[in-house]
C-alpha positions in Angstrom: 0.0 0.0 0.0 1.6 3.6 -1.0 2.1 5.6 2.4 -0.4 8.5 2.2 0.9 11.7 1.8 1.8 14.3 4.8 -0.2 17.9 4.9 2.7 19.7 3.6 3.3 17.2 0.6 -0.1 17.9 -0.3 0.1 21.5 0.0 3.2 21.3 -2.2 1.5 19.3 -5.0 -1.3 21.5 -5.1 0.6 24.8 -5.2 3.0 23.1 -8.2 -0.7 22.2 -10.2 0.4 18.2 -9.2 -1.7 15.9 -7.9 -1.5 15.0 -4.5 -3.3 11.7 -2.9 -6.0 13.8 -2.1 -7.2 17.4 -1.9 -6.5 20.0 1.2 -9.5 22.0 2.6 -9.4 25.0 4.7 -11.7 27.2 6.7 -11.1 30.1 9.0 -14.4 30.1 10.9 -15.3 33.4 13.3 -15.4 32.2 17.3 -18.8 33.3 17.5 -19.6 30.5 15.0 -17.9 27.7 17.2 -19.7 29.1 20.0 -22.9 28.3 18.4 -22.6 25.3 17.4 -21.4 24.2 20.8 -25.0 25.1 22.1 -26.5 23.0 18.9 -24.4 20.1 19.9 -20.7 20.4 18.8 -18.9 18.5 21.4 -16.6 21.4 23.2 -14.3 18.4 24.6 -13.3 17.8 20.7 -12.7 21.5 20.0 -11.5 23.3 23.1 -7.5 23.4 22.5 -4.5 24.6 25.2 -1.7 25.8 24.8 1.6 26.0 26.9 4.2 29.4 27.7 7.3 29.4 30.3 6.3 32.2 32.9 7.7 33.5 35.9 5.4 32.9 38.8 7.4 35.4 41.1 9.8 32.8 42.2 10.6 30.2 39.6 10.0 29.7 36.0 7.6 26.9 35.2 5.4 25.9 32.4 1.9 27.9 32.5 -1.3 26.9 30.7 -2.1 29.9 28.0 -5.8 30.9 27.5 -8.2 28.3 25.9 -9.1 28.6 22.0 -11.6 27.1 20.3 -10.1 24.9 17.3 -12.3 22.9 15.2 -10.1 21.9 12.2 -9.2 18.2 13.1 -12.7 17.4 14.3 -13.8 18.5 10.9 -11.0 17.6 8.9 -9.8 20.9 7.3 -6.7 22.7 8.0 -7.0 26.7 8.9 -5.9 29.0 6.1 -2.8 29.9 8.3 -2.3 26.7 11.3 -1.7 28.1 14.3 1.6 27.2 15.8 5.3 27.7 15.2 5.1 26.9 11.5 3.0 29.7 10.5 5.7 32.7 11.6 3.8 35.7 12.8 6.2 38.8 13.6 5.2 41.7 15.1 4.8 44.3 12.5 2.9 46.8 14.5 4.3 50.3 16.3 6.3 49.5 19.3 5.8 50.2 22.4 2.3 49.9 22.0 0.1 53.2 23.5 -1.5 51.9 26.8 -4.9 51.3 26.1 -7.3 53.7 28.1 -11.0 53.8 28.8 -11.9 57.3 27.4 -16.0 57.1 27.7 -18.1 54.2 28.7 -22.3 53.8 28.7 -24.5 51.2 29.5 -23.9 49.4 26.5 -20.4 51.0 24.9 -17.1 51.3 25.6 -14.5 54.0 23.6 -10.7 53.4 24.5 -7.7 54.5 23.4 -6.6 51.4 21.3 -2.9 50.0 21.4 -1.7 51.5 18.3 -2.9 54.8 19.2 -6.4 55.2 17.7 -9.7 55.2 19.3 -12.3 52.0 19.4 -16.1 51.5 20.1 -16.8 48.4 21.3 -20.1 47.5 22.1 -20.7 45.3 25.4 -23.4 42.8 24.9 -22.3 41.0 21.6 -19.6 40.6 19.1 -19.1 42.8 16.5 -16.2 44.5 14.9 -15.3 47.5 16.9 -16.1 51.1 15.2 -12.8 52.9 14.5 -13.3 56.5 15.3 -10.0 57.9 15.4 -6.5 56.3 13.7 -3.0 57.6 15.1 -2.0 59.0 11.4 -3.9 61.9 10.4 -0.9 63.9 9.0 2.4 64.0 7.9 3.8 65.1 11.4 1.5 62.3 12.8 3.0 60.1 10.5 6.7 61.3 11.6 6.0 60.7 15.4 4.3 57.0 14.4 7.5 55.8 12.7 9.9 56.3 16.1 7.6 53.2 16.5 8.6 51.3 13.8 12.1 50.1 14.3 12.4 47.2 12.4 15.4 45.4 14.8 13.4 45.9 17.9 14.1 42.2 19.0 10.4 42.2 20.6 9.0 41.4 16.4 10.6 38.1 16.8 8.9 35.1 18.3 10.3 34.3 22.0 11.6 31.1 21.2 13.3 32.6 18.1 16.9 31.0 17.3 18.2 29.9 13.7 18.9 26.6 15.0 15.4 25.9 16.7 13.5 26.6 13.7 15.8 25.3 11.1 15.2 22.1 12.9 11.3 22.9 13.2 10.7 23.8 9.8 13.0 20.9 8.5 11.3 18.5 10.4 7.3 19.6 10.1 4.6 17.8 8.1 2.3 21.1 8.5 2.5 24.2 5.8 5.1 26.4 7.0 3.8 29.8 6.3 5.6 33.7 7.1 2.4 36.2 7.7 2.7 39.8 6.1 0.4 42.5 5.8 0.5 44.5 2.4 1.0 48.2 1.3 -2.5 49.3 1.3 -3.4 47.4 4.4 -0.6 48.7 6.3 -2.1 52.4 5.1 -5.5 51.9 6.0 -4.7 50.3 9.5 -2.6 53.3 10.5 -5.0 55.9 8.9 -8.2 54.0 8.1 -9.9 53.2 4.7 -11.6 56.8 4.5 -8.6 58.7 5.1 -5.7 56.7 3.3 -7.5 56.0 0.3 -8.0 59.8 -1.2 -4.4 60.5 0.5 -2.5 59.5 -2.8 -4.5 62.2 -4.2 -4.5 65.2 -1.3 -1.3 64.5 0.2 1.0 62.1 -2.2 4.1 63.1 -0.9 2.5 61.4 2.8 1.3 58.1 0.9 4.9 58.5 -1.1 6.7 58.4 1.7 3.9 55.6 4.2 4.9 53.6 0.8 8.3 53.5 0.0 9.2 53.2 4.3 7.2 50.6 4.9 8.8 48.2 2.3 12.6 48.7 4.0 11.1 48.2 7.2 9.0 45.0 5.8 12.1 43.5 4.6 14.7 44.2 7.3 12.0 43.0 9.6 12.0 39.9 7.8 15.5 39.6 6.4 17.3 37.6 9.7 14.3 34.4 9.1 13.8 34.5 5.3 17.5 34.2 5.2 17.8 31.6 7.9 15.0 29.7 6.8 14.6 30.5 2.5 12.6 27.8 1.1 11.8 25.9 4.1 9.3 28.4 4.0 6.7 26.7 1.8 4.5 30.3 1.6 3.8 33.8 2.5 0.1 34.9 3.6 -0.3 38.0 2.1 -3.0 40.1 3.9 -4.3 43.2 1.5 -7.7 43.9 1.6 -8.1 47.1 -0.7 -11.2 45.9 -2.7 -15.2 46.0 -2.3 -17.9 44.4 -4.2 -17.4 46.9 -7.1 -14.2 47.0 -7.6 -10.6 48.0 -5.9 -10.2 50.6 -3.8 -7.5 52.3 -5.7 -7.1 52.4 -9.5 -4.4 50.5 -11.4 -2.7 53.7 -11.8 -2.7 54.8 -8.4 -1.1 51.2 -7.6 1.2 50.8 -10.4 3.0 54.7 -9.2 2.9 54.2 -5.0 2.5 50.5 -4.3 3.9 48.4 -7.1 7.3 49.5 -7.0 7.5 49.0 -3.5 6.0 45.7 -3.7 8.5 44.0 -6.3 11.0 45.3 -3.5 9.4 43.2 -0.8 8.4 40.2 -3.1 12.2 40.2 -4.9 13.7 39.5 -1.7 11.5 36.9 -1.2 12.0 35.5 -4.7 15.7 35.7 -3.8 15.9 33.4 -1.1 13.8 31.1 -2.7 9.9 31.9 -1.6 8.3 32.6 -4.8 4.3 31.3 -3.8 3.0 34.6 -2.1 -0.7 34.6 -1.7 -3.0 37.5 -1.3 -6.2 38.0 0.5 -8.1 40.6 -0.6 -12.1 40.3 -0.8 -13.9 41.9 -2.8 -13.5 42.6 -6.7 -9.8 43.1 -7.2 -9.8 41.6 -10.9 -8.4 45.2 -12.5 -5.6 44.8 -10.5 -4.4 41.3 -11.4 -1.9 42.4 -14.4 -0.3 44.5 -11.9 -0.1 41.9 -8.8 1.2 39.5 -11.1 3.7 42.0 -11.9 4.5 42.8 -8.0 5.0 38.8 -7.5 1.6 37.9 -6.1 0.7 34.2 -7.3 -2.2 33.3 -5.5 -5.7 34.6 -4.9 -7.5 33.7 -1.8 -10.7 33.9 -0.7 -12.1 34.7 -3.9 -15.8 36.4 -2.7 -18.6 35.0 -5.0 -20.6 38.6 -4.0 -18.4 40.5 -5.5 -18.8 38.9 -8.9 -15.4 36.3 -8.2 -16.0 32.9 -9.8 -12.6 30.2 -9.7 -13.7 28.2 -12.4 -13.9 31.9 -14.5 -10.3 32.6 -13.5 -9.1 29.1 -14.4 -10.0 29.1 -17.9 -8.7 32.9 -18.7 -5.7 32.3 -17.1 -4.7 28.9 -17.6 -3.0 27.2 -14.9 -1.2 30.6 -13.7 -2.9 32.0 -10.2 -3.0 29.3 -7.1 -6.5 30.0 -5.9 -8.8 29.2 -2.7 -12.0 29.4 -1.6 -15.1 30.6 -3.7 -17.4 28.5 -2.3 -20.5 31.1 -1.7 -20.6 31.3 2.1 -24.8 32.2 1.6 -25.6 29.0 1.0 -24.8 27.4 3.9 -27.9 29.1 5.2 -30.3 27.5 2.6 -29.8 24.1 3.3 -28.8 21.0 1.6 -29.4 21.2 -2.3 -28.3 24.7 -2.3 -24.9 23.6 -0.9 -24.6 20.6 -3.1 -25.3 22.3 -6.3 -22.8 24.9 -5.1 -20.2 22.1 -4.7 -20.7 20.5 -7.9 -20.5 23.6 -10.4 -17.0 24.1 -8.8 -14.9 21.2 -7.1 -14.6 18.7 -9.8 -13.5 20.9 -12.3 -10.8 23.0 -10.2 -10.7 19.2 -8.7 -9.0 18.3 -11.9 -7.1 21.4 -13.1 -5.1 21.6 -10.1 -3.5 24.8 -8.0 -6.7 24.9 -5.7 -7.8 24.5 -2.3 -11.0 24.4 -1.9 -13.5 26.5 1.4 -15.6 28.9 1.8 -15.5 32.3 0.4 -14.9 33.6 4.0 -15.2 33.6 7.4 -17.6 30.9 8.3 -20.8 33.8 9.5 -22.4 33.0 13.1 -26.0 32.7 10.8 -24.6 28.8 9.6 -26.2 26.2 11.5 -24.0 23.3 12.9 -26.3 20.8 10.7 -25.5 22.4 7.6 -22.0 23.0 8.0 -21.9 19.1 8.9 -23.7 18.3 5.5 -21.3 20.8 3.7 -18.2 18.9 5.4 -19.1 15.7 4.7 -20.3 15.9 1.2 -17.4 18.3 -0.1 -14.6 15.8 1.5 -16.5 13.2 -0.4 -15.5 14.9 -3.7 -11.9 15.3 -2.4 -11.0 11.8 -1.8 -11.2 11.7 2.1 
């Protein structure tokens, strides 16, 4: 019998358009969803995962349980778009020191602090929901000037704790999972330190700001990165590349806005990367980004992920204009998990077994799994889409 393949030589195959023994699958479903599905059944023994830190406990060091999270992959059966754990290398790429955070205003059912990076945040009390950004720390160019005292890019505190070459040489030669590096992208970086209102229009009313927001933060991207790219090179199997900067119409920014401030500055990032041998860089962006793709093939982008159905994004679409050229994931239409079981199958069928057979996908939902998707239906979703991919 032919010894199955490990995660990471399936992930391999896939990204080189081979065939593997059997597709991947992965999901990256919002805690709110779990926590559902717990109360419709989901056994919480099976998905309630802990993890382990050294901490000093005022006398000695000793080993100290970290805070529970709620994983649901192996019970399922999918792997998470980026696995938590050492192989997936998240460095801290945010202002440091952090601001303290600070209660400025609370009611009844709100809270507004002063958020670590400097801006202010609404949160509201009773239920989850993504926090209302009212103020961001970059407003102007002097703002900008004081924000980057924060961005040292050899502050040691970027880099994991347990951070040696030898360690993770050893880990990433060893692993059967994905190993993955994490980066945010131009426009995200832009938006998070001014917000999406205020960055957008700012290549326009103040270019010499976005000019100069651009062409820093790919130096300090890359000597961030440069001590583990060029320990670990192409142990590193891909890089995550987080740049929303599209809506259901269309980008954000027009080709020629990105082709003058952000393109230049991305062939910088993704040419160091090429240089040590990490040439699969996948973007996340939802939304309609197709204007741009000329250009982020260009900048060294060569995979699309999650690829929303709502804003007009069909895989099978891209696979026969561009050949077998973009790595793609997702595109399975999130909505119909909420309208039960034919919905879901037909959804299945007009997609998987033709990207089944061309190769250079893996297959999930369009997005986050929503909190409105019923434990049964994600279970008939599961099973019948890992029967199409040879579980």
């Amino acid at each position: 019998m032919t010894e199955k393949m490990t995660t990471r030589e399936r992930f391999k195959k896939i990204m080189n358009f081979e065939k593997p023994d059997r597709l991947l699958w992965t999901e990256d479903p919002f805690e709110e969803t779990i926590i559902r599905w717990i109360h419709e059944g989901l056994p919480i023994d099976q998905v309630l995962q802990t993890d382990y830190d050294i901490g000093w406990n005022g006398s000695i060091y000793q080993v100290l349980p970290m805070p529970h999270t709620l994983d649901i992959s192996n019970y399922f059966g999918f792997i998470p778009i980026c696995p938590p754990g050492r192989e997936t290398i998240v460095l801290d790429l945010c202002p440091i020191p952090r601001h303290v955070p600070k209660i400025l205003k609370e009611t009844e059912d709100k809270i507004l602090l002063r958020d670590p990076l400097g801006g202010k945040l609404e949160h509201r009390k009773l239920d989850y929901t993504m926090p209302h950004f009212c103020e961001f720390p970059v407003k102007s160019m002097k703002d900008w000037q004081e924000t980057k005292k924060r961005l040292d890019p050899k502050d040691p505190r970027r880099y994991p704790k347990d951070y040696t070459r030898e360690q993770y040489i050893e880990l990433f030669d060893e692993t059967t999972t994905p190993t993955s590096l994490v980066l945010s992208g131009f426009y995200a970086f832009g938006r998070g330190v001014m917000g999406t209102a205020a960055f957008t229009p700012v290549f326009y009313t103040d270019p010499d700001l976005a000019y100069d927001m651009m062409n820093f933060y790919a130096d300090f991207l890359i000597n961030v990165i440069r001590e583990i790219v060029e320990t670990l090179k192409s142990r590193i199997d891909w890089v995550y590349w987080w740049e929303d900067m599209a809506c259901g119409t269309g980008p954000n920014i027009s080709p020629k806005v990105f082709k003058e401030f952000i393109l230049p500055n991305l062939k910088k990032v993704t040419g160091f990367l090429n240089k040590n041998n990490i040439d699969i860089i996948i973007m996340d962006c939802d939304g309609d980004f197709r204007p741009l793709l000329p250009l982020l093939w260009e900048g060294g982008i060569r995979g699309l992920w999650p690829l929303e159905v709502n804003a007009g994004i069909d895989a099978v679409e891209l696979r026969k204009q561009y050949g077998k050229k973009w790595r793609l994931g997702g595109n399975i239409d999130k909505r119909v998990l909420t309208e039960g079981k034919e919905a879901i199958k037909n959804e299945i069928d007009k997609k998987i077994p033709i990207l089944k057979e061309e190769g250079g996908y893996i297959p999930g939902l369009d997005h986050s799994i929503p909190p409105n998707v019923s434990l049964k239906n994600f279970e008939f979703y599961a099973e019948y889409l890992k029967s199409l991919l040879d579980y």
